[in-house]
C-alpha positions as CSV (number, residue, x, y, z in Angstrom):
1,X,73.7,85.5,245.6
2,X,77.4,85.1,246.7
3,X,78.9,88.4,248.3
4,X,83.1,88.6,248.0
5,X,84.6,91.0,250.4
6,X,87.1,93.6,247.9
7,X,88.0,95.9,250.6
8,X,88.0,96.3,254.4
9,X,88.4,99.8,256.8
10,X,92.3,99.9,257.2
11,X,92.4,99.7,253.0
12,X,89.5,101.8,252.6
13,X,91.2,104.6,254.4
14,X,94.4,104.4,252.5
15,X,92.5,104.5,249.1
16,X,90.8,107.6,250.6
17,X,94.2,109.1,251.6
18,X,95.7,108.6,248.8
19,X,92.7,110.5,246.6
20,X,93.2,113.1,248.9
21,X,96.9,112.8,248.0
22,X,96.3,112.9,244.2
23,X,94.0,115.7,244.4
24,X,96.4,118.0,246.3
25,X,99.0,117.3,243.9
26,X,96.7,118.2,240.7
27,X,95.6,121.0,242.3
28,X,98.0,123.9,242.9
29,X,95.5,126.5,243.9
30,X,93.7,125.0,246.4
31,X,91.5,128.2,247.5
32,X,90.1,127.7,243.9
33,X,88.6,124.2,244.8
34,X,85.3,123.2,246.3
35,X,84.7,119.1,247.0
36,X,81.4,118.2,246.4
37,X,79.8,114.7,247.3
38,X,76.8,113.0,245.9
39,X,74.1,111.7,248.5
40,X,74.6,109.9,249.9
41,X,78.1,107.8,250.0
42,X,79.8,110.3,248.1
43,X,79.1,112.9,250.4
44,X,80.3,110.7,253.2
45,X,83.6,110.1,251.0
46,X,83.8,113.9,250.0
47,X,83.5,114.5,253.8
48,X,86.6,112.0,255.0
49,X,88.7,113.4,251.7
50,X,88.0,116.7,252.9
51,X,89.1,115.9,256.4
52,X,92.5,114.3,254.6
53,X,93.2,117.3,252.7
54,X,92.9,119.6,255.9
55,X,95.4,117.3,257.8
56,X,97.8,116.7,254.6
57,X,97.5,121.3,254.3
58,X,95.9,122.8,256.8
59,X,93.2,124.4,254.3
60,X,89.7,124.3,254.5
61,X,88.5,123.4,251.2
62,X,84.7,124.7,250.1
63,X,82.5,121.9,250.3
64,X,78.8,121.3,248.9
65,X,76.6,118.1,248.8
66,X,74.4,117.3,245.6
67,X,71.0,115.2,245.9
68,X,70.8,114.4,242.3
69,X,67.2,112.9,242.4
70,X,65.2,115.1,240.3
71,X,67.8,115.2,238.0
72,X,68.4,111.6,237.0
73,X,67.1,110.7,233.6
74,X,64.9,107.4,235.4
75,X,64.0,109.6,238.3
76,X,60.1,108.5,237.0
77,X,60.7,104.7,236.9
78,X,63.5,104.7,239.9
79,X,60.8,104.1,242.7
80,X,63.9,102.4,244.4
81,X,66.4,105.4,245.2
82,X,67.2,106.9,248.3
83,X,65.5,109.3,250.5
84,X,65.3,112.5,248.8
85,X,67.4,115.4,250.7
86,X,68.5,119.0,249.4
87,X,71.6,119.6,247.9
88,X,73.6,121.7,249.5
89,X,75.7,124.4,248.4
90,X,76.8,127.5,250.2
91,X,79.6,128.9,248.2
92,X,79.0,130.8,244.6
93,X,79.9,128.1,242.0
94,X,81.4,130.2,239.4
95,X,84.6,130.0,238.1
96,X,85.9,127.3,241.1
97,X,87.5,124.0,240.3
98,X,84.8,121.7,241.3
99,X,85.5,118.0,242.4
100,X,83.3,115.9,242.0
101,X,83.2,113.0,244.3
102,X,81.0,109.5,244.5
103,X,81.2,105.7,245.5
104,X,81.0,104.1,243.0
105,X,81.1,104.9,239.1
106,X,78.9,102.8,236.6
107,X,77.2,103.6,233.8
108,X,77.9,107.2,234.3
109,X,74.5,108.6,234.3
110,X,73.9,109.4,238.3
111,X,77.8,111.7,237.2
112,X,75.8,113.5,234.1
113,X,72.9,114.5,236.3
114,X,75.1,115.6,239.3
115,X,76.7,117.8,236.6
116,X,72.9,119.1,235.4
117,X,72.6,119.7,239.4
118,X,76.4,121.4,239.8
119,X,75.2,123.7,236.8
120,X,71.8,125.2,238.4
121,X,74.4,126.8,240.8
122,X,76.2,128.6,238.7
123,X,79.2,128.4,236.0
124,X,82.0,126.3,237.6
125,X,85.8,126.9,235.9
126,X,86.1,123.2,235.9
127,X,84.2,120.0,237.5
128,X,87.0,117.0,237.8
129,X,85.7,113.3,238.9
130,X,86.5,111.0,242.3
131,X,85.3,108.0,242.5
132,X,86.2,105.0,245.1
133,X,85.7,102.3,242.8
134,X,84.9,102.6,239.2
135,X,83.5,98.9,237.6
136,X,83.1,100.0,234.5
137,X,80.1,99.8,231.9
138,X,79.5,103.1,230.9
139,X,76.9,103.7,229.0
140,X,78.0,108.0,228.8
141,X,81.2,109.2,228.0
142,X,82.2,109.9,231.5
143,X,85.6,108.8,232.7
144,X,87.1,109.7,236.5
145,X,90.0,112.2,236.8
146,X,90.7,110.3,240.7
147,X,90.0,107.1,241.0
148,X,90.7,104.5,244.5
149,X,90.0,101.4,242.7
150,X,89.3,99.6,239.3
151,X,86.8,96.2,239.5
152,X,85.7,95.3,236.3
153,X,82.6,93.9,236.3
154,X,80.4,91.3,234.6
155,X,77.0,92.0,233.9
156,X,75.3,89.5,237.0
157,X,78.3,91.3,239.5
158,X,77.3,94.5,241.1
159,X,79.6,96.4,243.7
160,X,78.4,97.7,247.4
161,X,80.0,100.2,249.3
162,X,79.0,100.1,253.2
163,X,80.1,103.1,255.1
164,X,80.0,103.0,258.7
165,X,78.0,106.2,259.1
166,X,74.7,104.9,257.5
167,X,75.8,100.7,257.4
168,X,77.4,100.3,260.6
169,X,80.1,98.5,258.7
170,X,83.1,99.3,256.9
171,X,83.5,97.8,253.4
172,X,83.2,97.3,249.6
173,X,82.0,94.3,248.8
174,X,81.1,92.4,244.8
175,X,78.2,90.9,244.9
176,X,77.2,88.3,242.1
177,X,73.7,87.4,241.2
């Protein structure tokens, strides 16, 4: 297995910002948005592009995290995922601009169930996609509205994306099989 380092903190951060960035232009009406992260990178990305958006404005955005578990359509094979947690949402859903926001974006499917998820809340006016790295292979027809960074990827290449706040590093990394 050989491991090439894509990304490091200081670069990380300015892919963040400049999400944050894009997002605040695209979106006028910024007491009609809600960021909400996926469990469990996601959220931690939602968190710092939320913290991003309050420096750049000075508005607190809503905010919500999704566990999308129960909703994934190989939730009774995936004996792999990651601890189960609620999803948390404390705002009404309907009719707010919803900004979805994960790690990394694949095959699309873990996007299509956090949408299943967003949708037992309520009836959002709209549900746009951030994503830090999207590698392609989609296997749904899901495509990102905000997107960091673009690695394509070969079949035997996956990508990582260590967070300090549960890896104790920084990084995103391609690993090859």
């Amino acid at each position: 297995m050989e491991k090439i380092n894509l990304l490091e903190k200081k670069l990380i951060s300015k892919v963040i910002s400049r999400l944050a960035h894009e997002i605040i232009e695209k979106n006028k009406n910024l007491d009609k948005i809600a960021i909400v992260g996926i469990r469990t990178r996601g959220d931690i990305i939602a968190k710092r592009i939320l913290e991003m958006i309050k420096d750049f404005t000075d508005f607190d955005l809503k905010q919500g995290t999704l566990d999308v578990t129960f909703h994934r359509d190989d939730f009774s094979s995936n004996f792999g995922s990651p601890k189960v947690g609620p999803s948390e949402i404390t705002f009404n859903m309907n009719d707010v601009n919803v900004i979805l926001v994960d790690d990394v974006l694949y095959t699309g499917r873990t996007i299509r169930a956090a949408i299943d998820e967003i949708f037992a809340y309520g009836r959002p006016a709209s549900i746009q996609l951030a994503v830090l790295v999207d590698r392609g292979h989609r296997e749904l027809p899901i495509k990102a509205n905000y997107v960091g960074k673009n690695y394509p990827t070969k079949d035997n290449e996956h990508i990582h994306v260590y967070v300090q706040e549960i890896d104790n590093k920084e990084e995103i990394c391609l690993i090859k099989n």
